[in-house]
C-alpha positions as CSV (number, residue, x, y, z in Angstrom):
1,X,261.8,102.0,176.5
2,X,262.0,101.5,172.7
3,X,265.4,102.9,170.8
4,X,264.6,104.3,167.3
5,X,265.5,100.4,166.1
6,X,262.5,99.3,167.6
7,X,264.9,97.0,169.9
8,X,264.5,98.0,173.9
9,X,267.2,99.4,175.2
10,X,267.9,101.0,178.7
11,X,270.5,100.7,181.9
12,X,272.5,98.1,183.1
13,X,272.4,97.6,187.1
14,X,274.8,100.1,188.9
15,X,278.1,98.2,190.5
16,X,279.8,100.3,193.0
17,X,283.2,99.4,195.1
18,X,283.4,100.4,198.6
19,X,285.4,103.4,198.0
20,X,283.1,106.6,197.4
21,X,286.3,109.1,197.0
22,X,289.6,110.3,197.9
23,X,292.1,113.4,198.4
24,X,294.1,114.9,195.7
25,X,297.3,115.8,196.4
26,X,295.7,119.5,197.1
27,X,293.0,118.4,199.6
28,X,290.2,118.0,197.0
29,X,287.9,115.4,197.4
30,X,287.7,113.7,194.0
31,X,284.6,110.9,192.7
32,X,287.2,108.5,191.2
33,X,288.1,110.1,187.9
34,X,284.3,111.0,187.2
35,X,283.1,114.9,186.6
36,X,280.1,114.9,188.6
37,X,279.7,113.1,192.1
38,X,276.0,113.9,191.3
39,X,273.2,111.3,189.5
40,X,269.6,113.4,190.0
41,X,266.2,111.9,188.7
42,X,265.3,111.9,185.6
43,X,263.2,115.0,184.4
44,X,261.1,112.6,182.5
45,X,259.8,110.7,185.4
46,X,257.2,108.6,183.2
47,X,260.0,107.4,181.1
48,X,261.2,104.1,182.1
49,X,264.1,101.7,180.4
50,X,264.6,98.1,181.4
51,X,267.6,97.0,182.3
52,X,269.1,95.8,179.4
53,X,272.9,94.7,179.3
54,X,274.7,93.6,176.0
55,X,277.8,91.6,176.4
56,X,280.5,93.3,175.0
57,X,282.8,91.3,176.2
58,X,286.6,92.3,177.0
59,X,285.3,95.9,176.6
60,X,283.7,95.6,180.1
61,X,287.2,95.1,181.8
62,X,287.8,98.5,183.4
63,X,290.9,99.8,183.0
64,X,291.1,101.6,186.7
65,X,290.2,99.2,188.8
66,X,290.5,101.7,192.1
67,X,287.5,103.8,190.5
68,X,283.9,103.2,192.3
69,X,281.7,103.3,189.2
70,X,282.3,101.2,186.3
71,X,281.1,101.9,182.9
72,X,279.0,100.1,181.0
73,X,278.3,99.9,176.9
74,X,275.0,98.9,175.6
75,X,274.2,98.7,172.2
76,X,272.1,100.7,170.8
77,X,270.2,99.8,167.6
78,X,269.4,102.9,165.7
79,X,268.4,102.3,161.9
80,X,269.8,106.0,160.9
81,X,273.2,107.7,161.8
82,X,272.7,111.4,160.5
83,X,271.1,113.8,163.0
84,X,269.8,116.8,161.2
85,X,270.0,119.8,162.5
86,X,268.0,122.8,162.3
87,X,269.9,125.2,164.3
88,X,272.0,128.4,162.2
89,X,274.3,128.7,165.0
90,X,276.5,125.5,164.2
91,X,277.2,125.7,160.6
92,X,276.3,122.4,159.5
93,X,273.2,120.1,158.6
94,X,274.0,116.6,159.6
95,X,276.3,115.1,162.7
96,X,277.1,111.4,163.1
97,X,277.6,110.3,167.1
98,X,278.8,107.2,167.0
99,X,278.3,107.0,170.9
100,X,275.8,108.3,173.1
101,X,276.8,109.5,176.9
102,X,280.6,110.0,177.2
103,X,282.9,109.0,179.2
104,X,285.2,112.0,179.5
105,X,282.9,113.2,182.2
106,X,283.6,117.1,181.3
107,X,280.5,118.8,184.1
108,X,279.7,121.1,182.1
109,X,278.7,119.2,179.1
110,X,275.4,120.8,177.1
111,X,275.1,117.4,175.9
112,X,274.6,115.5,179.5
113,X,270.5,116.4,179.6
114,X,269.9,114.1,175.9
115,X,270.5,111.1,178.2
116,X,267.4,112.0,180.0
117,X,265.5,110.9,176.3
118,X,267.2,107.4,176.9
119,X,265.7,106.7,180.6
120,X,269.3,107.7,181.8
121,X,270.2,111.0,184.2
122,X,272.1,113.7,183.3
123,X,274.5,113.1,186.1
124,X,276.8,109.6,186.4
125,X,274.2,108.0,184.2
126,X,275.9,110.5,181.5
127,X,279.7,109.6,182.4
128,X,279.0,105.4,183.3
129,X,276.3,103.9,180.7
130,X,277.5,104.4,177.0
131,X,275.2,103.6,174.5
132,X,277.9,102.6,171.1
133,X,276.2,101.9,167.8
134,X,278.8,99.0,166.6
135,X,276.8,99.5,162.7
136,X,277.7,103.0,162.2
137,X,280.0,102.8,159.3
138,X,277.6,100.4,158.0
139,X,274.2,102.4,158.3
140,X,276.4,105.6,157.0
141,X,277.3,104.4,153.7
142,X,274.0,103.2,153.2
143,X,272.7,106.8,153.3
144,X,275.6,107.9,151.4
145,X,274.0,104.9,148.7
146,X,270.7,107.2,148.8
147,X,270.0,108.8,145.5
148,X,268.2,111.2,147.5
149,X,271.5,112.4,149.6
150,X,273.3,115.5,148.7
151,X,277.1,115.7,149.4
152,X,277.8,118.1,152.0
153,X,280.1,118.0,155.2
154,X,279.0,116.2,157.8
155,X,279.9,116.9,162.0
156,X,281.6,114.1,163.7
157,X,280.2,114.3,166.1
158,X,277.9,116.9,167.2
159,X,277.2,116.3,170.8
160,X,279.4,113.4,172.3
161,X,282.9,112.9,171.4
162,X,283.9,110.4,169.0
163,X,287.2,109.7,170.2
164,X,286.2,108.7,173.7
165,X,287.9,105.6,175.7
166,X,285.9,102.9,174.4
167,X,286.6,104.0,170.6
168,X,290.4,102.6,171.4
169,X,288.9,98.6,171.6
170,X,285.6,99.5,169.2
171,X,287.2,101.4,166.5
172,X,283.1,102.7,165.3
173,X,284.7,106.4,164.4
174,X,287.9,105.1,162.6
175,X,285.3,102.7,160.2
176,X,283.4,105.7,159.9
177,X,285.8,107.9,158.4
178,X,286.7,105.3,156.1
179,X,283.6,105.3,154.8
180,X,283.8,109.4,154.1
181,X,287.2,108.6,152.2
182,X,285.5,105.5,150.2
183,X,282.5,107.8,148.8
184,X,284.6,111.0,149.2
185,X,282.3,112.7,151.2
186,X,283.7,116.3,153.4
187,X,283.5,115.6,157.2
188,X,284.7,117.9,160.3
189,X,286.0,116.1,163.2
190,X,286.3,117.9,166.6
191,X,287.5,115.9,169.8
192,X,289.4,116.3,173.2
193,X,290.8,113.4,172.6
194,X,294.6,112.4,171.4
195,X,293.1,109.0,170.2
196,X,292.5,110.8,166.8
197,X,296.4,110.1,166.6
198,X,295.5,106.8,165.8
199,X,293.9,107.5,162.2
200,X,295.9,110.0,160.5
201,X,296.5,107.7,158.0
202,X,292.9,108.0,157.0
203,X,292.5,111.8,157.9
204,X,295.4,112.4,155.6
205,X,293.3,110.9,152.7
206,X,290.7,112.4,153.4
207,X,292.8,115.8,153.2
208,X,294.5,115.6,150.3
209,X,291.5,115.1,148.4
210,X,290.1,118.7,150.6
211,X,287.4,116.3,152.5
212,X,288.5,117.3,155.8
213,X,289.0,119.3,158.8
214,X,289.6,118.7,162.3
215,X,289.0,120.8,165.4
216,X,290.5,119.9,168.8
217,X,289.2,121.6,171.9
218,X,291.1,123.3,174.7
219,X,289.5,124.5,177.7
220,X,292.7,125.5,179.6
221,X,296.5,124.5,179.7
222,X,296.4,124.2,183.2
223,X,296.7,120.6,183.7
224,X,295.4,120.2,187.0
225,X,292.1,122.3,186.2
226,X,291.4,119.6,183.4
227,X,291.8,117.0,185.6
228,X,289.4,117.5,187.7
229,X,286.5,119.5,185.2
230,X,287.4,116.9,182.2
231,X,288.7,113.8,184.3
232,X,288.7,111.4,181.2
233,X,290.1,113.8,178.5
234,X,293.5,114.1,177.0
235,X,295.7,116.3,178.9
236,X,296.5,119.7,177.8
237,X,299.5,119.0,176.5
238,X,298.4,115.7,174.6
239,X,295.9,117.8,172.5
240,X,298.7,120.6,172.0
241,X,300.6,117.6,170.5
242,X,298.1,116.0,168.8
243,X,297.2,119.1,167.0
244,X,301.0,119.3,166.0
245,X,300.6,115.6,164.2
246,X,297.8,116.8,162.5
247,X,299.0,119.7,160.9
248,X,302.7,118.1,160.2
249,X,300.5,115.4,158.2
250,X,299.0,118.1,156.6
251,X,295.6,117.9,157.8
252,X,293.7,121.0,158.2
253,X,293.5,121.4,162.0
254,X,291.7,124.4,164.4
255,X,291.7,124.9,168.0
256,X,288.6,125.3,169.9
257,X,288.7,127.1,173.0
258,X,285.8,125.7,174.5
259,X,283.6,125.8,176.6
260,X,285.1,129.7,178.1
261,X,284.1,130.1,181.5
262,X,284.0,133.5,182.7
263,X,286.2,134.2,185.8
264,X,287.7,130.9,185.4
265,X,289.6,129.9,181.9
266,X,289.2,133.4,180.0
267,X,292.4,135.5,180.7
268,X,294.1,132.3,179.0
269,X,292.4,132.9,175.5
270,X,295.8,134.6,174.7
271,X,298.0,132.1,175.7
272,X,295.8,129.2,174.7
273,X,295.3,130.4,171.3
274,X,299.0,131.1,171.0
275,X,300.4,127.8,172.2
276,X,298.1,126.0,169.5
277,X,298.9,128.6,166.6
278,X,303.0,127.5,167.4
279,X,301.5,123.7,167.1
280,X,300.5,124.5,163.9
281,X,296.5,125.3,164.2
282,X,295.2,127.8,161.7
283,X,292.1,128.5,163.0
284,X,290.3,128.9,166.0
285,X,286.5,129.1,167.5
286,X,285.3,129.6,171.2
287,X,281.7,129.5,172.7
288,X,280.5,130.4,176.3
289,X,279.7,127.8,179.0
290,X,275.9,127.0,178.7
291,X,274.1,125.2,181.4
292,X,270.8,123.7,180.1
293,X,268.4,121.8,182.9
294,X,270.3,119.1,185.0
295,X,273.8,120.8,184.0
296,X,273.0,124.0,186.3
297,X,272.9,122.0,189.2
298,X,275.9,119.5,188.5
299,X,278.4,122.7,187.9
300,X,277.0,124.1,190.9
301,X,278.2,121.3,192.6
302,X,281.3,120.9,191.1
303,X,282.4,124.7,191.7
304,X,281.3,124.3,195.4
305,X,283.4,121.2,195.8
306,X,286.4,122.0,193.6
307,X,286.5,125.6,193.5
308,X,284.5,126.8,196.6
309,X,286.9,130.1,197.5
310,X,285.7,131.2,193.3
311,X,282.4,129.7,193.1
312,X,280.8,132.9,193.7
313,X,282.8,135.0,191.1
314,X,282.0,131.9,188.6
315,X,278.8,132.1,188.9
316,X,277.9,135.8,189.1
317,X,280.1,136.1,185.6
318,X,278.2,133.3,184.0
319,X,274.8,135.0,184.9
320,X,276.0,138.3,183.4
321,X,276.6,136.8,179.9
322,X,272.6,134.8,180.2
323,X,270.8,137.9,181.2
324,X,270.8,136.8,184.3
325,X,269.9,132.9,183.8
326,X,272.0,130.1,183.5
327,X,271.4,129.0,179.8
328,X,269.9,130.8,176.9
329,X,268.5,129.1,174.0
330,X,268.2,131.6,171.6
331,X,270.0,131.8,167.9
332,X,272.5,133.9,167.8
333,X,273.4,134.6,171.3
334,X,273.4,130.9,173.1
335,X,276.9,130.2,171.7
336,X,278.5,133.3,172.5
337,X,276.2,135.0,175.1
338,X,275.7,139.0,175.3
339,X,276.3,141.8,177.7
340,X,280.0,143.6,178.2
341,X,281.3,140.4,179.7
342,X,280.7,138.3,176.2
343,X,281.7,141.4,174.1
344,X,285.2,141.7,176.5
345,X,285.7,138.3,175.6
346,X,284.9,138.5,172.0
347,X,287.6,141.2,172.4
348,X,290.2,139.4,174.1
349,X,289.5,136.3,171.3
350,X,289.8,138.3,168.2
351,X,292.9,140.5,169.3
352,X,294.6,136.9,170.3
353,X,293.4,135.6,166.9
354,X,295.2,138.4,165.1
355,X,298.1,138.3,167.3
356,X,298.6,134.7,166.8
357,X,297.5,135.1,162.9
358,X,295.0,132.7,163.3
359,X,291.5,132.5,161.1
360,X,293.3,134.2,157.9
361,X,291.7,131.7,155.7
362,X,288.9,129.6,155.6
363,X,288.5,125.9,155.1
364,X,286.0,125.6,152.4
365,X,286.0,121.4,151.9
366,X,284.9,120.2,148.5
367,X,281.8,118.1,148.1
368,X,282.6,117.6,144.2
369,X,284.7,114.7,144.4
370,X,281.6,112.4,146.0
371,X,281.5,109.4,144.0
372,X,277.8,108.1,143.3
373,X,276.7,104.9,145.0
374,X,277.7,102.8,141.9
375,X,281.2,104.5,141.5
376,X,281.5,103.9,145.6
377,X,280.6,99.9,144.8
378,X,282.8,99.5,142.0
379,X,285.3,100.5,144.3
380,X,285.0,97.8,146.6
381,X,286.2,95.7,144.1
C-alpha cells in the first residue's frame, strides 16, 4: 500500500511474549497495559500493506518489558501535514497529527477505525504499530511559506494525541510548535498526556503573543477506571497537575471532559469540572462516547471483561443518546447525542460549569501577528 508520499508503507511482523495476560489486584484479567485484547480484520479486505519496518533505532526498546505486544514506529512519508476538515461540529479547519495510531490505547477511541485506511485494524493494530512523521515541523513551515495560506488556528492534533509515549524520545510535536511561535501562527493543543509539561517554555511564547490554547482531557478522576479504559494515559491526577502548570505559566488552559459515558463517568461532571476549575482551567467542553464501525465491538468487549456486572446499563444508556444505534454521524448531534439522557447531561455540564464559573470568557487567539514567509526567514537569521 502506497502512503500519500508515494513511499510504501505498512506493518511490521507481530512479536508476542509468552504471556497473554494477568490479574489486577481486583481479579480483572488485564492484556498487558493495552485497551483492547481485541485485533479483528480489516473492513477493507482488498487493502493490503507490506510489511515494512524502519529502523528507528533506540526507540524500539520497550520500556515494559513484562508487556506481550511490543510497539512498533514506522515512518510514514506524507508530503502534507494539514488535514482539512469539513465538519461544523469541531470548530476548526485544519489539524496537524504528528502520529498516526496511538499508543494510549483508550477503547473507545473514534479515531481507532482510520487505521483500517493504512492496511492496519482498528483493534491492537491501533494501540502497537505507530506510524510518526519525523518531517512534520519541516513540511508545516513550508505551508506556513505558501502565499496561498491564510493564518488561522490550527488543531494539534485532531484525531491521535500528540503527546503520546514515543513523542518523549522523537520530540515531532515540540518542533512543531516551534514552528507556530517562529511564523506566529494560533494553534490549540488538546492531550491526555502530562508530557505537554515538557514544552511550556514554548507554549508560554506562544501565549503571550495570544497564539495559544490548550485543552487537556479528563474522562474520570477515578484512577483505577483510567487504568484500565486509557492504560497508557497520564493518570488523573497528573493531568489535574499538568493543567495547574499550564495556567500558573499563564497559558490559557480548558478541561475536556471527554469522552462522557452514560451510566459510567457522568455523575462525576460536577466533581471533574470542579477539581480542574481549582487547578486553574477556565474553560470546559464534553462530547458523548461515539462508537463508529470496529469501535462497537472492541467496547463491547472491554465492558464484558472489565465491567461485566454494568455492561448492560452501559450499553442500554449509550443506545438511548444514538436513537437506538451505537454511533451517529450527523452534524450537530454526533458530538453531543439527543434524547432526555444527552439533554440531562447537558444539564448536569452547564449547571457544574456555572457552579465552578467555568466558560465566562472566550479564548479568541489572534491570527494578526503571523509574520509572512520572508519576515519568518529573516528570522532564522
Amino acid at each position: 500500500m502506497q502512503g500519500s508520499g508515494g513511499k510504501k508503507i505498512g506493518a511490521a511482523p507481530r512479536r508476542t511474549m509468552a504471556s497473554a495476560g494477568r490479574q489486577d489486584s481486583d481479579g480483572c484479567k488485564q492484556s498487558l497495559g493495552r485497551g483492547t485484547s481485541l485485533n479483528p480484520p480489516n473492513r477493507f479486505e482488498k487493502v493490503s500493506a507490506e510489511a515494512v519496518q524502519e529502523d528507528l533505532g533506540e526507540y524500539f526498546k520497550d520500556p515494559e518489558p513484562e508487556r506481550n505486544i511490543l510497539t512498533k514506529f514506522i515512518i510514514d512519508h506524507s508530503r502534507t501535514i494539514l488535514a482539512k476538515n469539513d465538519s461544523p461540529d469541531v470548530g476548526f479547519a485544519y489539524s496537524l497529527n504528528p502520529y498516526r495510531g496511538c499508543e494510549h490505547g483508550c477503547v473507545y477511541c473514534y479515531a481507532r477505525p482510520t487505521h483500517e485506511y493504512l492496511g492496519f485494524s482498528s483493534g491492537l493494530d491501533f494501540e502497537t504499530k505507530i506510524m510518526v512523521k519525523p518531517d512534520a515541523d519541516i513540511l508545516l513551515a513550508r505551508h506556513f511559506n505558501r502565499p496561498s495560506w491564510q493564518p488561522q488556528v490550527v488543531m494539534l492534533s485532531g484525531d491521535t494525541d500528540c503527546y503520546q509515549p514515543i513523542e518523549r524520545k522523537l520530540g515531532i510535536t515540540r518542533r512543531c510548535l516551534e514552528v507556530f511561535l517562529r511564523f506566529r501562527n494560533p494553534v490549540s493543543v488538546v492531550t491526555k498526556n502530562a508530557l505537554i509539561q515538557r514544552d511550556v517554555d514554548v507554549l508560554k511564547e506562544l501565549a503571550a503573543l495570544n497564539l495559544v490554547a490548550v485543552a487537556i482531557s479528563i474522562t474520570s478522576l477515578d484512577a483505577k477506571l483510567i487504568r484500565h479504559m486509557e492504560p497508557r494515559s497520564a493518570s488523573p491526577e497528573k493531568r489535574l497537575e499538568t493543567i495547574e502548570v499550564l495556567a500558573r505559566a499563564g497559558i490559557p488552559v480548558a478541561v475536556n471532559a471527554c469522552p462522557i459515558i452514560p451510566a459510567l463517568n457522568d455523575e462525576e461532571i460536577p466533581s471533574l469540572l470542579r477539581e480542574a476549575a481549582n487547578r486553574g482551567a477556565r474553560f470546559a467542553g464534553y462530547t458523548i462516547v461515539r462508537l463508529p464501525h470496529a469501535v462497537k465491538d472492541l467496547f463491547l468487549e472491554w465492558l464484558r471483561r472489565e465491567l461485566p456486572d454494568r455492561a448492560s446499563a452501559i450499553v442500554s444508556r449509550i443506545r438511548s443518546v444514538r436513537n437506538g444505534e451505537f454511533t451517529c454521524s450527523d452534524f450537530g448531534v454526533r458530538m453531543n447525542g439527543e434524547g432526555r439522557v444527552a439533554e440531562s447531561i447537558e444539564q448536569l455540564f452547564q449547571a457544574a460549569c456555572r457552579s465552578s464559573r467555568l466558560n465566562q470568557s472566550k479564548v479568541v487567539l489572534s491570527s494578526k501577528e503571523f509574520l509572512s514567509p520572508r519576515c519568518a526567514q529573516t528570522e532564522l537569521f
